[in-house]
Residue frames as a rotation matrix with the C-alpha (Angstrom) as fourth column:
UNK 1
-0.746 -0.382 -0.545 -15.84
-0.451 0.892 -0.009 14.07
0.490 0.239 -0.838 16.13
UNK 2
0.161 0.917 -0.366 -18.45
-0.655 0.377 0.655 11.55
0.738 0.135 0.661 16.84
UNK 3
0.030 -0.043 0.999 -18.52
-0.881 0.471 0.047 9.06
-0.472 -0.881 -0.024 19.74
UNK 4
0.267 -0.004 -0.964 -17.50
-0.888 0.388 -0.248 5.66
0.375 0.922 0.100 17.84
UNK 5
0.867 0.311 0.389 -17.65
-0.401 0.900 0.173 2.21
-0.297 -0.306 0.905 18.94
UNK 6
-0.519 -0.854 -0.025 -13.47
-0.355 0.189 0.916 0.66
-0.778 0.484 -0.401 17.37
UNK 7
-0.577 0.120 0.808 -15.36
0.641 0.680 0.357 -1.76
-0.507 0.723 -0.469 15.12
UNK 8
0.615 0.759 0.214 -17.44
0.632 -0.312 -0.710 1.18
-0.472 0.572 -0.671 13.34
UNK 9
0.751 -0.553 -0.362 -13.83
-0.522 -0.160 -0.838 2.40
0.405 0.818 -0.408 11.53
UNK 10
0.453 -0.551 0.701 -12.62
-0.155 0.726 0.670 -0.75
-0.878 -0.412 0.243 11.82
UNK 11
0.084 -0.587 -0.805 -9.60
-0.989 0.047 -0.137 -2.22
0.118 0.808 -0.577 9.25
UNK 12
0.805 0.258 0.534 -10.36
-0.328 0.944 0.038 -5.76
-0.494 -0.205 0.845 9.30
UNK 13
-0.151 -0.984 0.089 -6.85
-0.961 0.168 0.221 -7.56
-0.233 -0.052 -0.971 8.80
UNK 14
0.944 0.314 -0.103 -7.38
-0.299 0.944 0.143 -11.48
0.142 -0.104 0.984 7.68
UNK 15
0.201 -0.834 0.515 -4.18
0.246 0.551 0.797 -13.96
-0.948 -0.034 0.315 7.59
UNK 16
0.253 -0.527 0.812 -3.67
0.877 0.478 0.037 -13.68
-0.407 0.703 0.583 4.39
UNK 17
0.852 0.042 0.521 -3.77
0.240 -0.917 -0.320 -9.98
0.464 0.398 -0.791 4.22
UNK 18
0.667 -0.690 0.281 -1.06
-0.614 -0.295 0.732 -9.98
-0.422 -0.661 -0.620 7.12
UNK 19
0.439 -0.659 0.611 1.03
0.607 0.719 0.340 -12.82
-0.663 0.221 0.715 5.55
UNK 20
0.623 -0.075 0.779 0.92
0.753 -0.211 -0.623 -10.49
0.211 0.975 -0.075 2.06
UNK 21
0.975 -0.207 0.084 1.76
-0.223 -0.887 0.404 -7.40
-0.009 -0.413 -0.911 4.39
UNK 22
0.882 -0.364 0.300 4.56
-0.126 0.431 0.893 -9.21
-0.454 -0.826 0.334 5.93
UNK 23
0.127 -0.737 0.664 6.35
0.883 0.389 0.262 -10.44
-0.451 0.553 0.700 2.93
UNK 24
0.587 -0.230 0.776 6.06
0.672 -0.395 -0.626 -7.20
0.451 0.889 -0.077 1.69
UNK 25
0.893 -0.432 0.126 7.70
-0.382 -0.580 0.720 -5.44
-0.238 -0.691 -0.683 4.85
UNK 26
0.508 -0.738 0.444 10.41
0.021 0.526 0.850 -8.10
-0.861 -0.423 0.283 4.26
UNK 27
0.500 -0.230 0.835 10.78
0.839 0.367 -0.402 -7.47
-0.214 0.902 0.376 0.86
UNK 28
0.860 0.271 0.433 11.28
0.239 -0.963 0.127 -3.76
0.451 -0.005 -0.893 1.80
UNK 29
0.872 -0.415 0.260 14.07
-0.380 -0.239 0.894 -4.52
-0.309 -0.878 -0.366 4.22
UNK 30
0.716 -0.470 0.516 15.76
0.684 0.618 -0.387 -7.14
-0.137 0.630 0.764 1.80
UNK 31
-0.213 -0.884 0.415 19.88
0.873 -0.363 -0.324 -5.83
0.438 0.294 0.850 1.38
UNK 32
0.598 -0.069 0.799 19.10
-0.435 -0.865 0.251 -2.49
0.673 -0.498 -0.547 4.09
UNK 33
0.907 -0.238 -0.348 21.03
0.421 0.482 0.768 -4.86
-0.015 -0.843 0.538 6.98
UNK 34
0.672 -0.741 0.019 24.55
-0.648 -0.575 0.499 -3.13
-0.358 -0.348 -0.866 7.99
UNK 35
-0.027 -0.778 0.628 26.42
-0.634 0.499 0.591 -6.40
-0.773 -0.382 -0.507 7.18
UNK 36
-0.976 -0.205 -0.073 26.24
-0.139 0.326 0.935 -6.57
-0.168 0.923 -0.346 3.26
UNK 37
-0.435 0.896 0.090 22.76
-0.651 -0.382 0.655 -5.73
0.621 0.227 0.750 3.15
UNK 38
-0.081 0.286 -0.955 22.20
0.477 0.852 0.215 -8.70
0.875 -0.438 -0.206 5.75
UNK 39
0.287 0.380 0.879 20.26
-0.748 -0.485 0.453 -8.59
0.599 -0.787 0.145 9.27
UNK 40
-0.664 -0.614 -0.426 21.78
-0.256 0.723 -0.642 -10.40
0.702 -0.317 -0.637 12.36
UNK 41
-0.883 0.186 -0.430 18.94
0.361 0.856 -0.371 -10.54
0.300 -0.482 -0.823 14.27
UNK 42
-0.623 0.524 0.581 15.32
-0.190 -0.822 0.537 -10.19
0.759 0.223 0.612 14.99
UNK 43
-0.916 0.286 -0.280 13.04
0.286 -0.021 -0.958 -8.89
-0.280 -0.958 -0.063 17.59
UNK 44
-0.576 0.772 0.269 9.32
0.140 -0.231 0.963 -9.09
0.805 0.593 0.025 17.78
UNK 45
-0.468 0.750 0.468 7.27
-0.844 -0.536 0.014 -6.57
0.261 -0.388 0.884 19.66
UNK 46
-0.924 0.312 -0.222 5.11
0.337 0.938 -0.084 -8.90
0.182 -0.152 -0.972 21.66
UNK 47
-0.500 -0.241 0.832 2.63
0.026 0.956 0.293 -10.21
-0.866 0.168 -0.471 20.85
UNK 48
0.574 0.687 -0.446 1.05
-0.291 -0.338 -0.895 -8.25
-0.765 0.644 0.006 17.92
UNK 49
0.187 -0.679 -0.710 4.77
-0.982 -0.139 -0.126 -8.60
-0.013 0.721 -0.693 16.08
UNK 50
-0.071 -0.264 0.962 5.28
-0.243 0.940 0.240 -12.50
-0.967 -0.216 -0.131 16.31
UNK 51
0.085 0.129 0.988 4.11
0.377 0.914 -0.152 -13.17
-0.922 0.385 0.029 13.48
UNK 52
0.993 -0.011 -0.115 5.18
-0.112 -0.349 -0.931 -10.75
-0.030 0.937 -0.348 11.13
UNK 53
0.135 -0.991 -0.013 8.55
-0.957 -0.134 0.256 -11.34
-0.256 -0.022 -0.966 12.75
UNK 54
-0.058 -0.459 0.886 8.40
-0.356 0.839 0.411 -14.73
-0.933 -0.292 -0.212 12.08
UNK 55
0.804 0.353 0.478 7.28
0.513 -0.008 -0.858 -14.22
-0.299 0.936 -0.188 8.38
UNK 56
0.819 -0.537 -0.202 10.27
-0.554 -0.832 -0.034 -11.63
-0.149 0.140 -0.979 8.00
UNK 57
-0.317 -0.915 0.250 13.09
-0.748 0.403 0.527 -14.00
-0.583 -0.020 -0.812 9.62
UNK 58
0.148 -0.361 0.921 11.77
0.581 0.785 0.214 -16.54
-0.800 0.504 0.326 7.44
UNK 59
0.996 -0.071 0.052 11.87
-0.003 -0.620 -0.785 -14.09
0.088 0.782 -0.617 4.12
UNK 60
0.618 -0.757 0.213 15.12
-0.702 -0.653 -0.282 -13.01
0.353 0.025 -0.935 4.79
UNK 61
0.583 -0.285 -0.761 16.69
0.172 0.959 -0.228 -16.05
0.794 0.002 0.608 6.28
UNK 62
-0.024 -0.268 0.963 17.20
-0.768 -0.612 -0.190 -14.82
0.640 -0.744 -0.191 9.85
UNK 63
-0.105 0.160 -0.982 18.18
0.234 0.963 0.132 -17.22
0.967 -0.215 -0.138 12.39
UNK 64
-0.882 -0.361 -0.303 18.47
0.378 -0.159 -0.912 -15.34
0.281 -0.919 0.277 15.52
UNK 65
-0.187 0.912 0.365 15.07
-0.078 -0.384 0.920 -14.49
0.979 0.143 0.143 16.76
UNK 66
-0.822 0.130 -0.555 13.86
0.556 -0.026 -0.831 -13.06
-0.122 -0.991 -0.051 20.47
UNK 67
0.050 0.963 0.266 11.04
0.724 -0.218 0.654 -11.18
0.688 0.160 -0.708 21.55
UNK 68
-0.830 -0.417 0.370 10.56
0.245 -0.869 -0.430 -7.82
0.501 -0.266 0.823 23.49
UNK 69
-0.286 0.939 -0.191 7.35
0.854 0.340 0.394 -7.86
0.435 -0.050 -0.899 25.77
UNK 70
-0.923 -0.352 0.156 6.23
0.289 -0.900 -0.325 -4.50
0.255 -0.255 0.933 26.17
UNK 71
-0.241 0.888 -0.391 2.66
0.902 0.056 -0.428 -3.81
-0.358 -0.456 -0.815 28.18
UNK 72
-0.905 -0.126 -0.405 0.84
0.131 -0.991 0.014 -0.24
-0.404 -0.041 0.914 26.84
UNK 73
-0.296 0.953 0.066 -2.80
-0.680 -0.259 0.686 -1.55
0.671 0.158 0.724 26.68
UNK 74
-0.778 0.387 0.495 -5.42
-0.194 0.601 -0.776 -2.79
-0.597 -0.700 -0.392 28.77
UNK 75
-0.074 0.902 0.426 -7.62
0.638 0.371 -0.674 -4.10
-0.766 0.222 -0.603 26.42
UNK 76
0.056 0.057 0.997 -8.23
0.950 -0.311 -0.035 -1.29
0.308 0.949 -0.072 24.38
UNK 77
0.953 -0.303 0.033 -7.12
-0.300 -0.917 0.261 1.65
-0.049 -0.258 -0.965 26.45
UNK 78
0.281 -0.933 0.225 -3.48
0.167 -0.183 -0.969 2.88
0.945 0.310 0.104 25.50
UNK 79
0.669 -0.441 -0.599 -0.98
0.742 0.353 0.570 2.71
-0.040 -0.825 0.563 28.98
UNK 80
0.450 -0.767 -0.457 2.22
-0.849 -0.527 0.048 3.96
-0.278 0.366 -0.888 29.71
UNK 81
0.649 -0.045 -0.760 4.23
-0.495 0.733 -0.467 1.65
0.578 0.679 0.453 28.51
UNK 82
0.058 -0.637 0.769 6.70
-0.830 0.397 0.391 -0.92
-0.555 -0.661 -0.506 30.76
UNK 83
0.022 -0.446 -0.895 8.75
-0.841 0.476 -0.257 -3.49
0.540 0.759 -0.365 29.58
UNK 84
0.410 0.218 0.886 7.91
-0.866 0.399 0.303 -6.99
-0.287 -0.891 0.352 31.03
UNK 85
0.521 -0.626 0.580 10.76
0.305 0.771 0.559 -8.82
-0.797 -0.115 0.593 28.87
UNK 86
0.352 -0.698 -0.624 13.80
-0.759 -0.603 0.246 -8.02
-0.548 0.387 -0.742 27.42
UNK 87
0.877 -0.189 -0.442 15.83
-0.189 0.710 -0.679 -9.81
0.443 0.678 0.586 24.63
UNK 88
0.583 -0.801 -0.133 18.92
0.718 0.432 0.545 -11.48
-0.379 -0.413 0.828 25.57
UNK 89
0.890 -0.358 -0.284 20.95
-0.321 -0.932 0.168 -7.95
-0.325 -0.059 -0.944 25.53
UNK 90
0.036 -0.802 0.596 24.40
-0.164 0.583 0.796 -10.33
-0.986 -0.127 -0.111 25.22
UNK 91
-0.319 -0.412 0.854 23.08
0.670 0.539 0.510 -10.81
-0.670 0.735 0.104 21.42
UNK 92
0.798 0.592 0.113 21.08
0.602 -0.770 -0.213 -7.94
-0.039 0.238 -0.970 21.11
UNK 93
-0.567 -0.823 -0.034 23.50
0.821 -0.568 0.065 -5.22
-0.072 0.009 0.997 22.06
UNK 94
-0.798 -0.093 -0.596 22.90
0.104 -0.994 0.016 -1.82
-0.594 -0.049 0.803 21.04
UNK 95
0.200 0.795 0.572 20.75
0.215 0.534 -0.818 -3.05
-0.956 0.287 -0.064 18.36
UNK 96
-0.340 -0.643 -0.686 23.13
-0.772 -0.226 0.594 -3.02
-0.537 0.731 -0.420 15.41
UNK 97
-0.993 -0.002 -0.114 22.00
-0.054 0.889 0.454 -5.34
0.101 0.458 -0.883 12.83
UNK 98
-0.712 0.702 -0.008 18.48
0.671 0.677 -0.304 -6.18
-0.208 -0.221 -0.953 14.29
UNK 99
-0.689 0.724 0.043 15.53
-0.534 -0.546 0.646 -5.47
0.491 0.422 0.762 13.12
UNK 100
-0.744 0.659 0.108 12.44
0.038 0.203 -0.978 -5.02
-0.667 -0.724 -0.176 15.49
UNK 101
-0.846 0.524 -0.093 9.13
0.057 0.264 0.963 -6.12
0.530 0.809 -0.254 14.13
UNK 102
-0.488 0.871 0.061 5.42
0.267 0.215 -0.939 -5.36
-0.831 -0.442 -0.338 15.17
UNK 103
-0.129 0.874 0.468 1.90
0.937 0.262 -0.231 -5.01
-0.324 0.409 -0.853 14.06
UNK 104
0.494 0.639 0.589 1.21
0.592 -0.743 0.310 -1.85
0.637 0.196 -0.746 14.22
UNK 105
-0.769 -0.141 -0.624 2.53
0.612 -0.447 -0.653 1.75
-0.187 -0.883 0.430 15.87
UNK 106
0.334 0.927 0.173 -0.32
0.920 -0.360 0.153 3.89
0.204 0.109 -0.973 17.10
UNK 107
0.991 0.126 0.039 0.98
0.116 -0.972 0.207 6.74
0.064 -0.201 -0.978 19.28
UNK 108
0.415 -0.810 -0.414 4.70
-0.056 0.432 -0.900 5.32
0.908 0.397 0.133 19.40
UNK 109
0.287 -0.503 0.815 5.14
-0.958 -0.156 0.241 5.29
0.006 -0.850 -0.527 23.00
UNK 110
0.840 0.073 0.538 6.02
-0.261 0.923 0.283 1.85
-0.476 -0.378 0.794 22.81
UNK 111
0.876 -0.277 0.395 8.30
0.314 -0.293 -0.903 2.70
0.365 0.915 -0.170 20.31
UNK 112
0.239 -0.729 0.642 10.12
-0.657 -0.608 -0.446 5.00
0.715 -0.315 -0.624 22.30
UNK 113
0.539 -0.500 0.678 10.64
-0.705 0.172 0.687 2.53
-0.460 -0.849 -0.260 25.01
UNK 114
0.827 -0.407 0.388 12.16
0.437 0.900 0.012 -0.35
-0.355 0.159 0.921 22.86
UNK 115
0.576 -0.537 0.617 14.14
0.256 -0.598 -0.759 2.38
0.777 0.595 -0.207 21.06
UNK 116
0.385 -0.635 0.670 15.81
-0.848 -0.531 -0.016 3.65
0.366 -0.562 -0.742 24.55
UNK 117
0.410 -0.579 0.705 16.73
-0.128 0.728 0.673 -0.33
-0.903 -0.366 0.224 25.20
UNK 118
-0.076 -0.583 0.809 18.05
0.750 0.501 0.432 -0.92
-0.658 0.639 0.399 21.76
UNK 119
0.300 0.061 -0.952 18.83
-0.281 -0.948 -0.149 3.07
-0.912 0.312 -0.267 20.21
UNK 120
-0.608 -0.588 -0.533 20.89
-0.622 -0.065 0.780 1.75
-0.494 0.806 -0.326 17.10
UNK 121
-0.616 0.025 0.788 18.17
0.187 0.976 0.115 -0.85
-0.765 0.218 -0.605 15.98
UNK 122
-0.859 0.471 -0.203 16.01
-0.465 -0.550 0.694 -0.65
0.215 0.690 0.691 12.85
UNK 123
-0.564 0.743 0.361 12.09
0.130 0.512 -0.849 -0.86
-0.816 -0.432 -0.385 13.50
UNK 124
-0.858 0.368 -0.358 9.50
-0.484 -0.347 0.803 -1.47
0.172 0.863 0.476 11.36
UNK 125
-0.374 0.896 0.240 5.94
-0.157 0.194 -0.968 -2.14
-0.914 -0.400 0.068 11.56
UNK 126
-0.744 0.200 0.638 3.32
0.661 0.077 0.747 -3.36
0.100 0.977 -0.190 8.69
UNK 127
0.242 0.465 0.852 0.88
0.654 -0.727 0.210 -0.83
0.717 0.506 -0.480 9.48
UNK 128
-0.821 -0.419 -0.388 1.37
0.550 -0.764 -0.339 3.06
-0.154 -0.491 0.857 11.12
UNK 129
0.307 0.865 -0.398 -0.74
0.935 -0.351 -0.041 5.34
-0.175 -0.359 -0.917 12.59
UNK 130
0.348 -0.539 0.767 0.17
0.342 -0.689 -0.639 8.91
0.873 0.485 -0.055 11.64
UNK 131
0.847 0.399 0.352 1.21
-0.214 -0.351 0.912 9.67
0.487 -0.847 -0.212 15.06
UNK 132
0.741 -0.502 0.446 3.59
-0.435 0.147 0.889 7.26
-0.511 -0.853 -0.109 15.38
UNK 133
0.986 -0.121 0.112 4.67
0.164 0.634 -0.756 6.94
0.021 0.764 0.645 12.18
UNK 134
0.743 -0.437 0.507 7.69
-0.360 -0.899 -0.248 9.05
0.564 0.002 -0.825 13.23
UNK 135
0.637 0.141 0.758 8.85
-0.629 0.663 0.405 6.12
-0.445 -0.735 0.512 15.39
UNK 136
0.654 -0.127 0.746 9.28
0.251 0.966 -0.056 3.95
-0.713 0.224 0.664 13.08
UNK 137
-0.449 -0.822 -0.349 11.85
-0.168 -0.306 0.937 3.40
-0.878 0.479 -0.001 9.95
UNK 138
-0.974 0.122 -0.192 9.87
-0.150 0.287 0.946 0.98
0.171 0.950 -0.261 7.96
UNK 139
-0.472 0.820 0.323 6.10
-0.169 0.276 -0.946 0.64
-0.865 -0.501 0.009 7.53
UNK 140
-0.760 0.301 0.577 4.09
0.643 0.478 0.598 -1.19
-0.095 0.826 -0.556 4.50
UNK 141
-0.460 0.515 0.723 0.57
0.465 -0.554 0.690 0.76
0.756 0.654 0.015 5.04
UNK 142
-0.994 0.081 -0.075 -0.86
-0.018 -0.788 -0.615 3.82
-0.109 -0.610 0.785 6.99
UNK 143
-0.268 0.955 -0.131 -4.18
0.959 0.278 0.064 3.91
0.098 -0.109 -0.989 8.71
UNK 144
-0.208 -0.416 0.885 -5.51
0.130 -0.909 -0.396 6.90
0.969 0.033 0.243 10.40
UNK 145
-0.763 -0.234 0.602 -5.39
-0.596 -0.105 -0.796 7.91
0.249 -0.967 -0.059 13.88
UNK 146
-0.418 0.660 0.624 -8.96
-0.815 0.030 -0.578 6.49
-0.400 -0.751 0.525 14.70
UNK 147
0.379 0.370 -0.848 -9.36
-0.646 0.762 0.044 3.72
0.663 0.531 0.528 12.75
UNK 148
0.062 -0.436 0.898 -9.04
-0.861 0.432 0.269 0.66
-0.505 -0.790 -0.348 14.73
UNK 149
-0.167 -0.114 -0.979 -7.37
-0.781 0.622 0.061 -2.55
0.602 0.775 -0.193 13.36
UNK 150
0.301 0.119 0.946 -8.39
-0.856 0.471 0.213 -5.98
-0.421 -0.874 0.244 14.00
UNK 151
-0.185 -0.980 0.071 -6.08
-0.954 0.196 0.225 -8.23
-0.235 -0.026 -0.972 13.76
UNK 152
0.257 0.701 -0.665 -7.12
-0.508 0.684 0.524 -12.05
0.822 0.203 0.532 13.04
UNK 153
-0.695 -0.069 -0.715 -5.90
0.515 0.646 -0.563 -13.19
0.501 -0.760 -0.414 16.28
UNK 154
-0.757 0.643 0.116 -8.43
-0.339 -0.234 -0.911 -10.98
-0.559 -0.729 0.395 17.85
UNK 155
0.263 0.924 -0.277 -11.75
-0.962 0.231 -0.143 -12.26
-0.068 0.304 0.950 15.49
UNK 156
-0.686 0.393 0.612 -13.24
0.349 0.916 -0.198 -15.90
-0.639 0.078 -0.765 15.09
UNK 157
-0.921 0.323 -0.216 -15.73
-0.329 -0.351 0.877 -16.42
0.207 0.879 0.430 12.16
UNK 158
-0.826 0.480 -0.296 -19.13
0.057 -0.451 -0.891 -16.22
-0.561 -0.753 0.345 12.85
UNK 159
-0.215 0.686 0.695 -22.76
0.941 -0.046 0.337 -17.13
0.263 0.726 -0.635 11.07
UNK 160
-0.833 0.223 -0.507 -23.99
-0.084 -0.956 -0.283 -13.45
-0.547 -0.193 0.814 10.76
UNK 161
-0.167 0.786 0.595 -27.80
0.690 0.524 -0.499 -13.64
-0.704 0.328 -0.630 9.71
UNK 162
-0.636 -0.010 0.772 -28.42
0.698 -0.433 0.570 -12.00
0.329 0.901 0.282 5.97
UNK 163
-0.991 -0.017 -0.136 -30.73
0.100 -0.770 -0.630 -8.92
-0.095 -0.638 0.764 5.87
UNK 164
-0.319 0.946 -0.065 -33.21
-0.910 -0.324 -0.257 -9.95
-0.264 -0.023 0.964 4.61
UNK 165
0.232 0.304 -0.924 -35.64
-0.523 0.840 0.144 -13.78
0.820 0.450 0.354 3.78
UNK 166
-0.869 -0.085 -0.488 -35.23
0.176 0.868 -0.465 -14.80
0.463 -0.489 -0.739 7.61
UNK 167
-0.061 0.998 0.029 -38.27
-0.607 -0.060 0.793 -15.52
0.793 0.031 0.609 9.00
């Protein structure tokens, strides 16, 4: 293997590619809820999952929405992981019913910690690393281990000078 820079097998992610993802995770999950194919509540993986969770609960027509803030990068090294916020457990429970939402699992240790606070819940991610696809229940599309995605909250757009006719 080669020494590689992330952005040189990079998966470049725009909004609208995540929006498309999204609805299709949600379309994926549509009638799987315990309660007549219905989901009582969702959690998004901060802060990569916001916004597919908030594309989901609006798909599905989820009203109960919290967040899970789990730390397991500095930047772009992988952590252990530590929860630094919990959903309200009182509506959460065991995690019957709820479906957790993020961006992306890589190695699934994050995984495994939201899974030992809420064991009964269904996760799903729009994309999976093959590592951690094992983690998860639902996932839309698989990268591979070393590819690195960027996300459009992490890029800004940018004149980039052609290759050739500047002078």
């Amino acid at each position: 293997m080669t020494d590689r820079l992330p952005h040189e097998k990079g998966f470049h992610v725009s909004w609208d590619q995540l929006h498309r993802d999204a609805r299709a995770l949600a379309w994926r999950l549509q009638g799987q809820g315990p309660d007549e194919g219905a989901w009582r509540a969702v959690v998004a993986i901060t802060r990569g999952g916001m916004a597919p969770a908030m594309i989901v609960a609006r798909e599905l027509d989820i009203r109960v929405v919290d967040t899970i803030s789990v730390k397991s990068y500095n930047h772009q090294t992988q952590a252990a992981p530590k929860i630094i916020k919990s959903p309200d457990m009182d509506v959460i429970g065991d995690g019957t019913g709820v479906l957790v939402i993020d961006d992306l699992v890589d190695t699934g240790k994050t995984i495994e910690a939201v899974r030992r606070h809420m064991p009964k819940a269904q996760i799903a991610t729009v994309y999976a690393k093959p590592m951690g696809r094992p983690q998860v229940d639902t996932f839309i599309t698989e990268v591979s281990q070393d590819t690195w995605i960027f996300f459009p909250w992490d890029m800004a757009l940018q004149y980039v000078k052609p290759y050739r006719g500047t002078d």
